[in-house]
C-alpha positions, 0 to 999 in steps of 0.5 A: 500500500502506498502512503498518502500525503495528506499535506499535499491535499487541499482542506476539501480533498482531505475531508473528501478522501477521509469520507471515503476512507473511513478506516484511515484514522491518520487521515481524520488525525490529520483533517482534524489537526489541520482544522485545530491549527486555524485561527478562531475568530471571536465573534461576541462574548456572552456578557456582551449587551449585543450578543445576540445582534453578532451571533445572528450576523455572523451566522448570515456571512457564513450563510452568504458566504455558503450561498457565494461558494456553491454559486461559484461551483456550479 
């Protein structure tokens, strides 16, 4: 069996070859380390007096941001 170089995969291939290859724990190990190495963008917290005003626009860009992407796909 020949190694597979998961570096070299984009985040989607990655997600992809794992969804494919279930048993390949490595592969989930390495999407799973790769999505915990990104940066977390803190949107509110929750003593926030506009918690709720951010949550609902940050849940809308991501929608938008969703929509636009399979846009472009097609």
């Amino acid at each position: 069996m020949s190694q597979v170089n998961y570096a070299a995969m984009s985040d989607r291939d990655l997600k992809q070859y794992f969804l494919r290859h279930r048993e390949d724990r490595t592969a989930l190990q390495a999407y799973l380390d790769r999505l915990g190495d990104r940066p977390r963008k803190i949107i509110t917290t929750v003593d926030d007096p506009d918690f709720d005003e951010k949550i609902q626009a940050a849940i809308l860009r991501q929608m938008q941001a969703t929509d636009n992407s399979s846009e472009t796909a097609v």
